[in-house]
C-alpha positions, 0 to 999 in steps of 0.5 A, a space after each residue: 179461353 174460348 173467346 181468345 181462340 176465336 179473337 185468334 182466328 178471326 186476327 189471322 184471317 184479317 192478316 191473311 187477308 189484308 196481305 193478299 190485298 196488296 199491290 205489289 206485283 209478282 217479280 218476274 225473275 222469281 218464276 222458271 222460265 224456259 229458254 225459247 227453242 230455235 229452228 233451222 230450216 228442215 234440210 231433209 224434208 220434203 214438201 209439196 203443196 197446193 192452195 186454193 182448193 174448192 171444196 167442190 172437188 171433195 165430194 161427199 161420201 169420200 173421207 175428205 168430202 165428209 169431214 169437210 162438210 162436218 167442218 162447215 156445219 153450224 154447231 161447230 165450236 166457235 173456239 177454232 179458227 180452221 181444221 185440219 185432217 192428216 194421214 200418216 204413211 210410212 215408207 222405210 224411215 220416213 214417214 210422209 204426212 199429208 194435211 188437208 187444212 180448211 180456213 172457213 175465214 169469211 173474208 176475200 181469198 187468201 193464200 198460205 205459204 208453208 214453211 218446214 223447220 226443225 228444231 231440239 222438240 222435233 219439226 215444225 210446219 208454220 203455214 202463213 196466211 195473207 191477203 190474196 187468193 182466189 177463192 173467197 170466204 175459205 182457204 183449203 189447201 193440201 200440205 205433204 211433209 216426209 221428214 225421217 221419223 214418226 213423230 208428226 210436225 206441229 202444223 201451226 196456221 198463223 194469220 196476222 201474227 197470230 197462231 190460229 185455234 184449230 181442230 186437228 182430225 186423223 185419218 187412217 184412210 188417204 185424203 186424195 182428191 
């Protein structure tokens, strides 16, 4: 009895093995999937930006001056492409963020182009990078939104095509510069 126990086991083991080897791959139309959200350009969002900041102009002993220094320094994780600092004002029903965005890109200058766009989950801001700017090796710009609610837009940097990994910091003091 106990042989033919074991002899059962060790032939379910081998089956269960043996049709986990196979090579069929998963049918996609067998998983959930989610429709992709849409956006519309933000009609009631205010934007101001400026780009190609020094990095000078942020001494240290200042909030921005601060983070940007623990921003260049060299234990930082390599997994994050830029860092973002935002601070947060409200103002009867807006609210207005203000992001201080570093791209420590170590290439020749370039220069971001924001774009503020709203959709079903909220808003959202993608800042664009390409070729061109004047300050080499970094990009550092300042980006205000004030949109009607409390909810912060997703900020997404995107250079090439691709979304960059960034560390977001908040601040409750002003950036100022």
């Amino acid at each position: 009895m106990k042989k033919l126990m074991i002899l059962t086991a060790a032939l379910l083991a081998l089956v269960t093995l043996l049709s986990s080897c196979g090579d069929k791959e998963p049918d996609p139309s067998d998983r959930e999937t989610f429709p992709e959200e849409t956006y519309v350009e933000a009609a009631d969002a205010s934007v101001s930006f400026r780009a190609d900041l020094n990095t000078a102009d942020y001494p240290e002993g200042t909030v921005a001056g601060d983070w940007l220094i623990l921003c260049a320094a060299t234990d930082r994780d390599e997994q994050f492409d830029a860092y973002t600092l935002r601070h947060e004002s409200v103002s009867g029903d807006k609210t207005t963020f203000t992001y201080l965005i570093y791209y420590p890109h170590g290439e020749a200058g370039m220069t971001p182009t924001p774009e503020v766009l709203e959709g079903g989950s909220g808003y959202v801001v993608n800042l664009t990078y390409k070729a061109g700017g004047s300050t080499e090796g970094y990009s550092l710009s300042t980006l205000t939104v004030t949109v009607p609610t409390d909810k912060a837009p997703r900020l997404r940097l995107i250079y090439d095509g691709e979304v960059l990994g960034q560390m977001a910091t908040v601040s409750d003091e002003e950036i100022g510069a």
